[in-house]
C-alpha positions in Angstrom: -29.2 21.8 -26.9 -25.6 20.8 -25.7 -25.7 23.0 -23.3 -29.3 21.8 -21.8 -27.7 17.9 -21.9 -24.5 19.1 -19.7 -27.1 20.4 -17.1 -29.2 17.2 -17.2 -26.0 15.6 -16.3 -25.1 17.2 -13.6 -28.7 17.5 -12.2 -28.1 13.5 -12.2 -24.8 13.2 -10.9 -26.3 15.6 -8.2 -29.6 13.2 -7.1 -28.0 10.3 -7.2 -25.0 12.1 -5.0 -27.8 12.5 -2.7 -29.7 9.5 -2.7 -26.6 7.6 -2.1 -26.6 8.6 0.8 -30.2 7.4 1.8 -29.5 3.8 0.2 -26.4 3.3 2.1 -26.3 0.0 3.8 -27.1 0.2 7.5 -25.0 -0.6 10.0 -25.0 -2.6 13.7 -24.4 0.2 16.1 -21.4 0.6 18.6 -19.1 2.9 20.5 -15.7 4.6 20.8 -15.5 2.8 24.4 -16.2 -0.4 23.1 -14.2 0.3 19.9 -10.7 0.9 22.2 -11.3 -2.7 23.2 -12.0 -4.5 20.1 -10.7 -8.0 19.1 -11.1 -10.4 16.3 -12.6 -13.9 18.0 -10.7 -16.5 17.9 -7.2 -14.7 16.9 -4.5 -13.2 19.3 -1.9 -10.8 18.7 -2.8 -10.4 14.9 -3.1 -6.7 15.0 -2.4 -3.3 16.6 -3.0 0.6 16.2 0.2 2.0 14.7 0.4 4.8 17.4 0.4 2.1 20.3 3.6 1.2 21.8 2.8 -1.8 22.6 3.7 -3.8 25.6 7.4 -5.4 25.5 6.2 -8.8 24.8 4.3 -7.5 22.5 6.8 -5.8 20.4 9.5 -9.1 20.9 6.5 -11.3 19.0 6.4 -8.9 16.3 9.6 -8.7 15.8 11.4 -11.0 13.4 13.9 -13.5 15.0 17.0 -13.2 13.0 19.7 -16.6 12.6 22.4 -14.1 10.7 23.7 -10.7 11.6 21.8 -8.9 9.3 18.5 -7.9 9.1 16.8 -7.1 6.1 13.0 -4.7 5.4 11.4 -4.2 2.4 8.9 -1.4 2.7 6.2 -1.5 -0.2 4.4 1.8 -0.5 0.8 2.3 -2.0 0.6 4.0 -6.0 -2.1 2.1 -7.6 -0.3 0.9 -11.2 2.6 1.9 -10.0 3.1 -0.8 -7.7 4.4 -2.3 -11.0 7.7 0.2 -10.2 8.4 -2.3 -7.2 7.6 -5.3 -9.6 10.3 -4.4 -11.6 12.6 -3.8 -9.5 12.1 -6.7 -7.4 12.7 -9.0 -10.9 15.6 -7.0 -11.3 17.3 -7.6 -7.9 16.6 -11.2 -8.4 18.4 -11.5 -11.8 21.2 -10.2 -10.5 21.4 -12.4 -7.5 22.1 -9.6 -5.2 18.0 -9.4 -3.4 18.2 -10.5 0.4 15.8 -13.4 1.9 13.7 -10.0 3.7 13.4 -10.7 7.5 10.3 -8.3 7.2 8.6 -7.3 4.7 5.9 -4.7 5.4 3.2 -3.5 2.2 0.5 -0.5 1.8 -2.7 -0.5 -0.5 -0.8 -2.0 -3.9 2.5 -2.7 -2.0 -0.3 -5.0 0.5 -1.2 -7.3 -3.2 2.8 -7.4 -4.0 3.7 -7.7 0.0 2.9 -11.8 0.2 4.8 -12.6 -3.1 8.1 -10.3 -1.8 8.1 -12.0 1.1 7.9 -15.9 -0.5 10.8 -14.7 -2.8 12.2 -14.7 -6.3 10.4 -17.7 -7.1 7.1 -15.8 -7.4 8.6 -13.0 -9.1 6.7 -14.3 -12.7 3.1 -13.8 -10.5 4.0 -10.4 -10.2 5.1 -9.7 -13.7 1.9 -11.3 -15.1 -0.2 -9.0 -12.3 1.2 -5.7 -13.0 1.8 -5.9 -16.7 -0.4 -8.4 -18.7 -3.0 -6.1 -18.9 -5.0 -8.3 -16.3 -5.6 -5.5 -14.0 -7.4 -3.8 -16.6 -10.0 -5.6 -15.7 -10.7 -4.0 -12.0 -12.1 -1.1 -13.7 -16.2 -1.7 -15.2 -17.1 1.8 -16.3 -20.4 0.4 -17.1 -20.7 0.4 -13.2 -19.4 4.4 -12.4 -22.8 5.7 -13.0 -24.6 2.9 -10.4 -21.7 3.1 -8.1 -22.5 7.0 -7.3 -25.9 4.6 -5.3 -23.7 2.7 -3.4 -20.6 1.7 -1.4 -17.8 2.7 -4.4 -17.4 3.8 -7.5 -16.7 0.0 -9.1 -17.5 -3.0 -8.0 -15.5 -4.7 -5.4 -15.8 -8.2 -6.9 -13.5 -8.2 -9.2 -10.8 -7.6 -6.8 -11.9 -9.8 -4.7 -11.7 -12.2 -7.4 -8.0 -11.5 -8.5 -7.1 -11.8 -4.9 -8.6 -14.8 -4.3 -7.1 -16.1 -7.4 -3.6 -15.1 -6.6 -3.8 -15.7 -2.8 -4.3 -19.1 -2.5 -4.6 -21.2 0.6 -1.4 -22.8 -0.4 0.3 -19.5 -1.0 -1.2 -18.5 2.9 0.2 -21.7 3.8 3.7 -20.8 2.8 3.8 -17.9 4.6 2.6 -19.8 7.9 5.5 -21.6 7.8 8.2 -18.4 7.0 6.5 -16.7 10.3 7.2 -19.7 12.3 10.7 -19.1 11.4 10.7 -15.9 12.7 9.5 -14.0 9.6 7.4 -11.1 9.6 4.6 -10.1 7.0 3.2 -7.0 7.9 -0.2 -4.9 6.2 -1.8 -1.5 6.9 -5.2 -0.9 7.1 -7.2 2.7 7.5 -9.9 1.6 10.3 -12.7 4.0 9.2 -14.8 4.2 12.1 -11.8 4.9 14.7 -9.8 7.0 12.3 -6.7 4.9 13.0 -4.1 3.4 11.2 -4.0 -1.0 12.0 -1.0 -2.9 11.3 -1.8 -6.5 10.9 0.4 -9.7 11.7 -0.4 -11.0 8.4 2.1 -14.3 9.2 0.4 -15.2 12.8 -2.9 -15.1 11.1 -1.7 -17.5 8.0 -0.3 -19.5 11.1 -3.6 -19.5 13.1 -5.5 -23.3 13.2 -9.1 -21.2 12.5 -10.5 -22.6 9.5 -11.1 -18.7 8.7 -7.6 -17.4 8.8 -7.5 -17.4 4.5 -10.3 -15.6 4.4 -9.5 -12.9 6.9 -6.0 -12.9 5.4 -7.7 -11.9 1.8 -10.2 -9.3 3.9 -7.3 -7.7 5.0 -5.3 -7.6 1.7 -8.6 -6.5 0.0 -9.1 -3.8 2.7 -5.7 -2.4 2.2 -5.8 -2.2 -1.8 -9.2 -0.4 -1.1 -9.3 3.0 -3.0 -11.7 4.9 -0.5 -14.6 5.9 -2.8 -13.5 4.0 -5.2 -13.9 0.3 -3.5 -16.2 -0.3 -1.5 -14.8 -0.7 2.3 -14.2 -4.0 3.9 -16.5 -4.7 6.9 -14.1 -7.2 9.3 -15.8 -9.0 12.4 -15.1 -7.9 15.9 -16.2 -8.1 19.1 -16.0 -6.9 22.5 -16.9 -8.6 25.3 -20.2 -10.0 24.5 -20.8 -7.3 21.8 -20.6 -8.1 17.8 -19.9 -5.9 15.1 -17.7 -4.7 12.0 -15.3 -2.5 11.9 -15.1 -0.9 8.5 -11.3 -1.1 7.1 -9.8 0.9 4.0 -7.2 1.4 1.8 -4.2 1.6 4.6 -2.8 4.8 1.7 -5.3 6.8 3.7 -3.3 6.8 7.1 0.5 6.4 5.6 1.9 5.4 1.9 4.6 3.9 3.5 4.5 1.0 6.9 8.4 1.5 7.9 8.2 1.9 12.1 5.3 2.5 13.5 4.2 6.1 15.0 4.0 4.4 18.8 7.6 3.0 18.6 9.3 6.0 16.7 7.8 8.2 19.6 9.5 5.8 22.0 12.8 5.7 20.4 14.7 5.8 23.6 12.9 2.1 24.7 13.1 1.3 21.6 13.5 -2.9 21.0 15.2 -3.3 17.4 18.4 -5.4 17.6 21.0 -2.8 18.3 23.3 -5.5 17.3 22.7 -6.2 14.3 23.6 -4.5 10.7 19.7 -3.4 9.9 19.0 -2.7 6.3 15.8 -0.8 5.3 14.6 -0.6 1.8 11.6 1.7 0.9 10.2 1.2 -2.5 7.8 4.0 -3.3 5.2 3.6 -5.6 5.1 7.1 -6.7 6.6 9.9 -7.7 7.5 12.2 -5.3 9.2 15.4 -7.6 6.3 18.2 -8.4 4.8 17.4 -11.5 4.1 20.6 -13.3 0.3 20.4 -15.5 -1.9 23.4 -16.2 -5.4 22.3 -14.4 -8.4 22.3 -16.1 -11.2 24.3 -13.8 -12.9 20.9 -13.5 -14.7 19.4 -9.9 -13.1 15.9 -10.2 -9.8 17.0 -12.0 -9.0 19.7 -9.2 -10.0 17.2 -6.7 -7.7 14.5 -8.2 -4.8 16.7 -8.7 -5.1 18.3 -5.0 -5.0 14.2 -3.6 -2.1 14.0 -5.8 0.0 16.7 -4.0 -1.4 15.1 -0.6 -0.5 11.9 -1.5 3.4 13.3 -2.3 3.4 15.7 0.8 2.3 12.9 3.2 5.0 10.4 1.7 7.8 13.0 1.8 6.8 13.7 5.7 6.8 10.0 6.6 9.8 9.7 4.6 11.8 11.8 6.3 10.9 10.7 9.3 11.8 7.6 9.0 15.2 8.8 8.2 15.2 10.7 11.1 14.9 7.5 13.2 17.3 5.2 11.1 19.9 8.1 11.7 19.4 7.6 15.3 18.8 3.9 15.5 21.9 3.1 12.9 19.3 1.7 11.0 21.2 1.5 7.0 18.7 3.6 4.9 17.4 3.0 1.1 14.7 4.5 -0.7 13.7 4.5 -4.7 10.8 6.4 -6.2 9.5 6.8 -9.6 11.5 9.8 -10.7 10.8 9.7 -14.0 7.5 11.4 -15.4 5.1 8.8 -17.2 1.7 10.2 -18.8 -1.1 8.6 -16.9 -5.0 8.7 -17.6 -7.0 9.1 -14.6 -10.0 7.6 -16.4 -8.4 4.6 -17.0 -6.3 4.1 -13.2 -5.0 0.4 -14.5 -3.6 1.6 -17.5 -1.5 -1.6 -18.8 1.1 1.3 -20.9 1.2 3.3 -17.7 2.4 -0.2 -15.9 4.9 -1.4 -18.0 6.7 1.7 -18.7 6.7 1.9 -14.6 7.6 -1.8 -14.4 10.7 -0.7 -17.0 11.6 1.7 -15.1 12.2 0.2 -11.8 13.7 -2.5 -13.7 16.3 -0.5 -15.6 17.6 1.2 -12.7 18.2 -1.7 -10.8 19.7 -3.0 -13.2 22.0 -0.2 -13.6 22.5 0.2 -10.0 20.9 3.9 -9.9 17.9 2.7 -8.2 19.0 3.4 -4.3 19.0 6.5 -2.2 20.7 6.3 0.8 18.8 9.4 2.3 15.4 11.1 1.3 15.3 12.1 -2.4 12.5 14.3 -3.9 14.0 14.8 -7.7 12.4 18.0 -9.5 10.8 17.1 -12.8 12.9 19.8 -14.2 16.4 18.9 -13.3 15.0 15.0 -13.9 14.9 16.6 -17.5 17.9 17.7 -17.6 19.9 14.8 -16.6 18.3 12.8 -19.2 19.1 15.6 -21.7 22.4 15.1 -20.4 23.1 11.6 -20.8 21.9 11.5 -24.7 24.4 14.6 -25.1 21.6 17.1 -25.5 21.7 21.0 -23.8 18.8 22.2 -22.6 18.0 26.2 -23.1 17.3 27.9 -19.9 
């Protein structure tokens, strides 16, 4: 009988696989030609493909006009509930009085939800706490939904995201960071653009800045796009057009194209034209959402759990990559690198991806090391869960048996 109710359930999951697929929405109807020249109406310089290089006046407007000799980037990565690693951290730095005014501040999937609130400061620092660990996120998840969402656009619903973003991102909050970009400011989110396969990087501050009475609303689209799991959330259709011709692009969790927004492919393949301000001390500071050390597990023979755990090791591998080269290109540029990952391993429950335990004990951990100044590497640092074990062992005067 068990048996005959385990292939009942798969014979479902299977149909409704497949009529998914038939009950998709449809689509207007457009081209890669007409896709190479696509615009949002009504908003200029808001946007570009990460591997463009961009004309020289278009790289001077998106760079951030600096009154003091240094300047100062925040890189939030993607990681789900572990954006609440960065949360802590942030708080941290704050406390001790030591976090820099960021002259750019640049976020990916859940570093595009924490991105906004960096960038405003250490006054907002509470809005973060109460996101990532009062158990609010919980809330994203309706497992009541998983079994209609196999029929649609994602997994769970896309409203309640919405919702919390909406909530959080308020037309005053947009309206704060209008007024930090005209100071020369720079707010920067990445997007996966499904339909062109291409990573976007959007000007997040010129389009709080923008007179349109739609600017809020495309600045949550964005931010909603960006935090999109793919399959999870649905996608985010965005308005475009080119020349006469209407349509939506469909956007996606930026994760999908990079973890991490640092320099864009275009310019760190130009590196000898390269328009950074030689000048001045730059300071980088990556704050990975993640852990990035092999996590060891014995996998259970399972379609979604082998699926899951092979995205995990992608997820690291693509980080490390972009990772180091990024360093590759601050070694050249004298750009001052910083990175901090989670390097501690946390038990975490794919069936429940908001886990508020999972968040704070993240949260305390980015937290504590800040705190404790152990939080910054000053070059790439992939820590092995084993010898992560053994300096722990270490400091509470244990010897571990090899």
């Amino acid at each position: 009988m068990r048996k005959l109710r385990t292939i009942c359930r798969l014979a479902t999951i299977c149909l409704l696989t497949c009529l998914s697929g038939c009950l998709a929405p449809e689509r207007i109807p457009y081209h890669a030609s007409i896709a190479s020249t696509a615009s949002i109406e009504g908003f200029e310089n808001i946007r570009m493909d990460a591997d463009s290089r961009g004309t020289p006046s278009q790289v001077r407007s998106w760079l951030p006009v600096s009154r003091h000799k240094e300047v100062n980037y925040l890189v939030l990565s993607g990681g789900g509930a572990g954006g609440a690693f960065s949360v802590g951290a942030l708080k941290a730095w704050s406390e001790k009085g030591q976090r820099p005014q960021f002259d750019i501040v640049s976020g990916v999937s859940t570093g595009a939800l924490i991105a906004p609130y960096a960038f405003l400061g250490p006054a907002y620092d509470e809005t973060l706490v109460d996101l990532y660990t009062s158990g609010v996120a919980e809330k994203l998840v309706d497992m009541d939904f998983l079994p209609l969402g196999l029929l649609g656009a994602g997994l769970l619903k896309q409203e309640p995201l919405r919702t919390m973003i909406e909530r959080y991102l308020t037309r005053d909050i947009v309206a704060k960071i209008a007024a930090e970009h005209r100071k020369g400011r720079r707010l920067l989110v990445l997007t996966s653009n499904l339909d062109s396969q291409k990573a976007v990087i959007w000007n997040m501050g010129a389009i709080a800045n923008s007179d349109r009475p739609d600017a809020v609303r495309l600045f949550r689209d964005i931010i909603t796009a960006s935090a999109s799991i793919p399959g999870l959330y649905p996608a985010v259709l965005i308005k475009a057009k080119s020349g006469l011709q209407h349509f939506e692009e469909m956007h996606s969790d930026g994760g999908s194209a990079s973890q991490i927004l640092t320099i864009p492919e275009g310019w760190m393949a130009d590196a000898e034209n390269a328009n950074w301000p030689r000048a001045a001390n730059f300071n980088m500071y990556i704050l990975v959402n993640n852990a990035l050390m092999p996590e060891f597990a014995t996998t259970t023979n399972n379609t979604f759990i082998v699926a899951a755990r092979a995205s995990s090791s992608l997820v690291k591998s693509q980080t490390r990559s972009a990772l180091l080269a990024t360093y590759a290109y601050s070694k050249k540029m004298g750009i001052r690198f910083h990175m901090a990952s989670i390097d501690e391993e946390i038990p975490y429950d794919m069936t429940n991806p908001f886990s508020t335990t999972y968040m704070r004990a993240v949260y305390e951990i980015g937290y504590r090391k800040m705190i404790g100044n152990s939080l910054w590497k000053d070059r790439p640092y992939f820590t092995d869960a084993g010898s992560t074990a053994d300096e722990h062992s270490a400091r509470r005067g244990l010897t571990i048996k090899q």
